[in-house]
C-alpha positions as CSV (number, residue, x, y, z in Angstrom):
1,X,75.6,123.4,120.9
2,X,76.2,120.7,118.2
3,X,77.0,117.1,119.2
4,X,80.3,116.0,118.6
5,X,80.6,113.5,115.7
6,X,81.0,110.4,116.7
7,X,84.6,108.7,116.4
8,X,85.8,106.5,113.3
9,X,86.5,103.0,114.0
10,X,85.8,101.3,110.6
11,X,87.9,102.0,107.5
12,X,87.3,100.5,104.0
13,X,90.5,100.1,101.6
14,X,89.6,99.6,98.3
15,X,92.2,97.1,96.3
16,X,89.8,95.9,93.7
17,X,91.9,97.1,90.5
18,X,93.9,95.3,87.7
19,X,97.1,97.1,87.9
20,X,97.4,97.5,84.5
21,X,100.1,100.3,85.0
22,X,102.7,97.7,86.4
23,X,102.5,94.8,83.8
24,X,103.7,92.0,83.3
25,X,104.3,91.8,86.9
26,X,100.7,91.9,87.8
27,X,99.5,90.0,85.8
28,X,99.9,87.2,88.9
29,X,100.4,89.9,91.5
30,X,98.1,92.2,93.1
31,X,100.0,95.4,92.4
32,X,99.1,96.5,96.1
33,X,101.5,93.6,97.2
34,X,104.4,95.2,95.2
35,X,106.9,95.7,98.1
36,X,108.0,99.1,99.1
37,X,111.6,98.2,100.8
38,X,110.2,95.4,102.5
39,X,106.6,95.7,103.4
40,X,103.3,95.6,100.6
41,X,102.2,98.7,99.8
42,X,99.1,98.2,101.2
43,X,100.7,97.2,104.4
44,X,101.6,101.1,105.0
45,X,97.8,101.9,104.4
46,X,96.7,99.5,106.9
47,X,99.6,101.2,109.6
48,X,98.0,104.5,108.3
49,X,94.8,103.6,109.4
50,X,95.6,101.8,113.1
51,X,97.4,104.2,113.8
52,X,94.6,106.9,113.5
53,X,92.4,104.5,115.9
54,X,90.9,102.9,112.8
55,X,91.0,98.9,113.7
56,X,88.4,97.5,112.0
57,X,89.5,97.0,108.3
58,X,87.8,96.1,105.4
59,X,89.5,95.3,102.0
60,X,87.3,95.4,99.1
61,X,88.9,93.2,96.7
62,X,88.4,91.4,93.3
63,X,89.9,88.6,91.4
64,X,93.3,87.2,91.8
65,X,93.7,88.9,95.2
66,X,93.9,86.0,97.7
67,X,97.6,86.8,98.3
68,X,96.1,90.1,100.0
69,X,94.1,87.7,102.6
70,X,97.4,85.2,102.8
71,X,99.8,88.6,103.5
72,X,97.2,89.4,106.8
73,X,96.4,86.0,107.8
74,X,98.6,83.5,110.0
75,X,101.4,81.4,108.5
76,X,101.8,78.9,110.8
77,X,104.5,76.6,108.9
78,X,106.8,79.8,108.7
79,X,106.3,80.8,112.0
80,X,107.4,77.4,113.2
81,X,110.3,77.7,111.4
82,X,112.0,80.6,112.5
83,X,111.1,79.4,116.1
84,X,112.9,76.6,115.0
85,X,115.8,78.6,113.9
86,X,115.7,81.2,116.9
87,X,115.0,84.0,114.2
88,X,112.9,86.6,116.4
89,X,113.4,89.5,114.0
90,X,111.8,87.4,110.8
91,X,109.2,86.3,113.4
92,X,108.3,89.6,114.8
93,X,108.0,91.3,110.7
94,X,105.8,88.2,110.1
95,X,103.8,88.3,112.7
96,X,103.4,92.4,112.8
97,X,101.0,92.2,109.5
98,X,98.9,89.7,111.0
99,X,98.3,91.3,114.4
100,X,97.6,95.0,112.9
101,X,93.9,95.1,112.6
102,X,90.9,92.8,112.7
103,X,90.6,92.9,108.8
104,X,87.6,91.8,106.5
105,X,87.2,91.0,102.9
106,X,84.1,91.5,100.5
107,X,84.7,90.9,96.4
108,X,84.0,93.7,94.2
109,X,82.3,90.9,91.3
110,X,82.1,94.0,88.8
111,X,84.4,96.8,87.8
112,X,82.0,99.4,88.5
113,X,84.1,102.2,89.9
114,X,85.5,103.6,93.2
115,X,82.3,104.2,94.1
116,X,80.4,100.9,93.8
117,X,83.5,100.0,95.6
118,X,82.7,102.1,98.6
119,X,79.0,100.9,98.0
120,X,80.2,97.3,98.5
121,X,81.3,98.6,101.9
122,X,77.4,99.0,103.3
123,X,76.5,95.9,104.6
124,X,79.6,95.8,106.9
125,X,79.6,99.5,108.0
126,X,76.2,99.8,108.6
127,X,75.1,103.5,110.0
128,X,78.2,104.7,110.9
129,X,80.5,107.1,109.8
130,X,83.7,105.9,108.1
131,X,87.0,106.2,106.6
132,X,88.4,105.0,103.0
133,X,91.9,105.2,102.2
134,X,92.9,104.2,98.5
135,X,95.5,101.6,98.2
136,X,97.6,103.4,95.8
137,X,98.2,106.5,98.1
138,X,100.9,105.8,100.7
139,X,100.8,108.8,103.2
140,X,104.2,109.9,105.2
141,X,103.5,109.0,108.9
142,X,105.3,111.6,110.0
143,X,102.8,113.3,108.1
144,X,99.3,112.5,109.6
145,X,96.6,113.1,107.1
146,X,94.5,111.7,108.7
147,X,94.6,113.0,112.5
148,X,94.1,116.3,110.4
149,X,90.9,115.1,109.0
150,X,89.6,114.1,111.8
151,X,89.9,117.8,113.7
152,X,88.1,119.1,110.7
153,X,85.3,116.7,111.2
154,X,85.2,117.5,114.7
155,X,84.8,121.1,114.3
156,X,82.8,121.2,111.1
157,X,81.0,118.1,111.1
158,X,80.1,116.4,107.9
159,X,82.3,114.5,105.6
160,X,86.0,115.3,104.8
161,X,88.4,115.0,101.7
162,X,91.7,115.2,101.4
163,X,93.0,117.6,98.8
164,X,96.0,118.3,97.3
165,X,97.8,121.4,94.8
166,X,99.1,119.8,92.1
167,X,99.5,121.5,88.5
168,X,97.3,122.5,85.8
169,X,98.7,120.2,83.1
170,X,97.9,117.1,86.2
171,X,94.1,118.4,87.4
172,X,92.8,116.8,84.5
173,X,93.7,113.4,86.2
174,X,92.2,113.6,89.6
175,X,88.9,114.9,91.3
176,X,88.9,118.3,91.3
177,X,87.2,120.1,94.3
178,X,85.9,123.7,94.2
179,X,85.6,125.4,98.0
180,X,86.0,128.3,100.3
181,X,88.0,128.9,103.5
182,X,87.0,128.2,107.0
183,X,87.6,131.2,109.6
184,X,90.0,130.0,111.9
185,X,90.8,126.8,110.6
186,X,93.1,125.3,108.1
187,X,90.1,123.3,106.6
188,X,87.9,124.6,103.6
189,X,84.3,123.9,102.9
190,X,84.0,122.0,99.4
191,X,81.5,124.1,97.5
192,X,81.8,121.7,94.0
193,X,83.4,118.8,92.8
194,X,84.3,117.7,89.1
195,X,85.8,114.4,88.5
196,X,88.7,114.5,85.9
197,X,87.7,118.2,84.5
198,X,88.7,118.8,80.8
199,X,91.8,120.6,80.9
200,X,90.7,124.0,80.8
201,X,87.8,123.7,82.8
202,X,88.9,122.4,86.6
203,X,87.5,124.9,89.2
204,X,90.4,124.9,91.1
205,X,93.9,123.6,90.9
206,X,93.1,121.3,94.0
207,X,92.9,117.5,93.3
208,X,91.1,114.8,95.6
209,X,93.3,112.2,96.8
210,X,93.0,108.8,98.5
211,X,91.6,110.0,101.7
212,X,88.1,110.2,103.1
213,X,86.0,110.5,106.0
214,X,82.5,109.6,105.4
215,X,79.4,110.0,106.8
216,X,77.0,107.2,106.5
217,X,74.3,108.9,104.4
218,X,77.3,107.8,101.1
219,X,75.7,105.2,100.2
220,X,71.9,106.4,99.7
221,X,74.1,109.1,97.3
222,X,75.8,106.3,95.6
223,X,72.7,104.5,95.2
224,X,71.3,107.4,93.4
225,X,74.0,108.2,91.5
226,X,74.3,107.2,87.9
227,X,77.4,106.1,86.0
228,X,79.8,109.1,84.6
229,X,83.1,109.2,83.6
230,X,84.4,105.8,82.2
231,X,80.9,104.1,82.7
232,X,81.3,103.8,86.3
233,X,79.8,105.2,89.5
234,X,82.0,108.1,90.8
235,X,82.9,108.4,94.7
236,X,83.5,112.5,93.2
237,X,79.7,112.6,91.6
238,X,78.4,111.1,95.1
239,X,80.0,113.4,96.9
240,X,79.1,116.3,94.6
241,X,75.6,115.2,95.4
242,X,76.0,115.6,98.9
243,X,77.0,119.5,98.0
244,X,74.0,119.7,95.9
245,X,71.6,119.2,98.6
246,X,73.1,121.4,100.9
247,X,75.2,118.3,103.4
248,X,78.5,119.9,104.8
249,X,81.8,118.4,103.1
250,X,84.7,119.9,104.1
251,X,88.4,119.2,103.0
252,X,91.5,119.5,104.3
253,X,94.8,120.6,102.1
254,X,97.8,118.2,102.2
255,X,101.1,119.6,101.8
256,X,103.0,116.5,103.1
257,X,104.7,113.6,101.6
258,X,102.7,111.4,99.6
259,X,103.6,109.1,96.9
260,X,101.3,107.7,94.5
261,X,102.4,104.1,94.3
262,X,99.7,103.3,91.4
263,X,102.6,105.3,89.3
264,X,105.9,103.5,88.2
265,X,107.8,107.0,88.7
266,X,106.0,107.6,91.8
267,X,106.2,104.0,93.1
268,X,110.7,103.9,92.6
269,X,110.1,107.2,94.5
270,X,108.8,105.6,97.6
271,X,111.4,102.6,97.9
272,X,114.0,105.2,97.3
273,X,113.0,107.7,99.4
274,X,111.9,105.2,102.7
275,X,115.4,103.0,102.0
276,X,117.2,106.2,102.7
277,X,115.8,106.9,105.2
278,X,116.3,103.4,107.3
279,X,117.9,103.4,110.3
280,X,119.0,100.0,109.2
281,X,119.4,100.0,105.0
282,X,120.0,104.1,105.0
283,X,123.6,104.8,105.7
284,X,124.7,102.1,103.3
285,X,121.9,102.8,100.6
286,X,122.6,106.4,100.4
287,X,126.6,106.2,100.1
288,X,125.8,103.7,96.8
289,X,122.9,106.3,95.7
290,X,125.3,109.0,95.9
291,X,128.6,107.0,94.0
292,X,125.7,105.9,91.1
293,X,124.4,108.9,90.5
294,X,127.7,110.8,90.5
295,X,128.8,108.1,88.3
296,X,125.7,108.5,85.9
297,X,126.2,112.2,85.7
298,X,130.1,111.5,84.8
299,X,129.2,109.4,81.5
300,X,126.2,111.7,80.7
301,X,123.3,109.4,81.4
């Protein structure tokens, strides 16, 4: 009988990147503290993550990310303040970010790819298996990725990706995973993976996306892997490796709600979408949304 992997405490959360997709604004903001409604993006990764049992957090950052330690860490002057001013809804939103995990930082010093990223991870990890969730990717949580991940592992054992249908003019942009179905189970067993096929070529129309349960024996892959597309060290070619020599990678297909808030599109999406559906901003919100966009259709924009 095999042993039962062992559970994920530890995830990693890479928020190294430049942002280049949202200037101006980032040029002094880390574009995973652009606020969806209310909260940092990466805030909803972090909720993602406790809530799937995964406490233990580490952010692997880069330069001009301190406000990503100031967001998680106490504010003592502020909380003062609203004490002073009887304010315990202000209080308890402040306080909720820093009481969500017991969260670590490491600096990424070179842009070397998601997958030195990961690699950056080691030392605090150590031999156990583990989770990365991409700071770009905000998942639904009434759509738990991640809970669905972790009953694949459990069954199958091995690594898991999370995967994604998306169309054939889009492959081209993401991971691309090759695999075959599981009997009884809605997981697949990943039989190849291409990072960023040339259109044309993608073995499948089913991308990788920001979520990944990984098996300690990552890093001696990304050690050995060699820099591909864009001159960086792939977390795809890694994991391809693991394929090669024969270690069990399963993925699981998302059909849920995910919005990728990396995107400008994508990212108006989100705020849109979550305002609505507020038990607080929603009512309001979505009589306004409805009188502008009638209006807008009336004058033809």
């Amino acid at each position: 009988m095999s042993k039962t992997p062992s559970p994920i405490t530890k995830a990693v959360i890479p928020a190294a990147g430049l942002g280049t997709r949202f200037l101006p604004v980032t040029k002094a903001t880390p574009k995973e503290m652009l606020p969806v409604v209310d909260k940092p993006a990466i805030q909803y990764v972090v909720e993602e993550a406790v809530a799937a049992g995964m406490a233990d957090i580490l952010m692997v950052t880069g330069r001009n990310k301190r406000a990503l330690e100031d967001h998680f860490d106490r504010n003592h002057e502020l909380e003062e303040a609203l004490t002073r001013r009887g304010d315990q809804d202000k209080l308890d939103s402040v306080c909720a970010s820093t009481e969500l995990a017991d969260i670590h930082y490491v600096r990424q010093r070179d842009p070397l790819g998601l997958g030195h990223a990961v690699l950056c991870a080691a030392p605090h990890v150590g031999d156990e298996p583990f989770a990365v969730l991409l700071a770009d990717d905000l998942i639904d949580p009434r759509d738990p990725l991640l809970a669905r991940m972790t009953e694949v592992r459990e069954r199958h054992g091995g690594s898991v990706v999370a995967l994604m249908e998306v169309g054939p003019d889009r492959i081209h942009q993401y991971g691309c995973a090759a695999v075959r179905h599981l009997a009884g189970s809605d997981g697949v067993r990943v039989t190849d993976l291409v990072e960023k096929p040339a259109p044309g070529t993608a073995p499948s129309n089913l991308a990788v996306i920001g979520r990944y349960l990984l098996d300690p024996e990552i890093f001696d892959e990304l050690r050995r892997t060699r820099p591909g597309r864009g001159g960086e060290i792939q977390l795809t070619d890694a994991l391809r490796g693991l394929v090669e020599r024969g270690r069990p990678v399963h993925g699981v297909v998302f059909g849920g709600r995910r919005y990728d808030t990396g995107d400008r599109a994508e990212y108006l999406q989100a705020t849109v979408r979550l305002a609505c559906e507020r038990e607080d901003l929603g009512p309001g919100f979505r009589s306004w949304l409805r009188d502008f966009v009638g209006a807008q259709e009336l004058v033809g924009v």
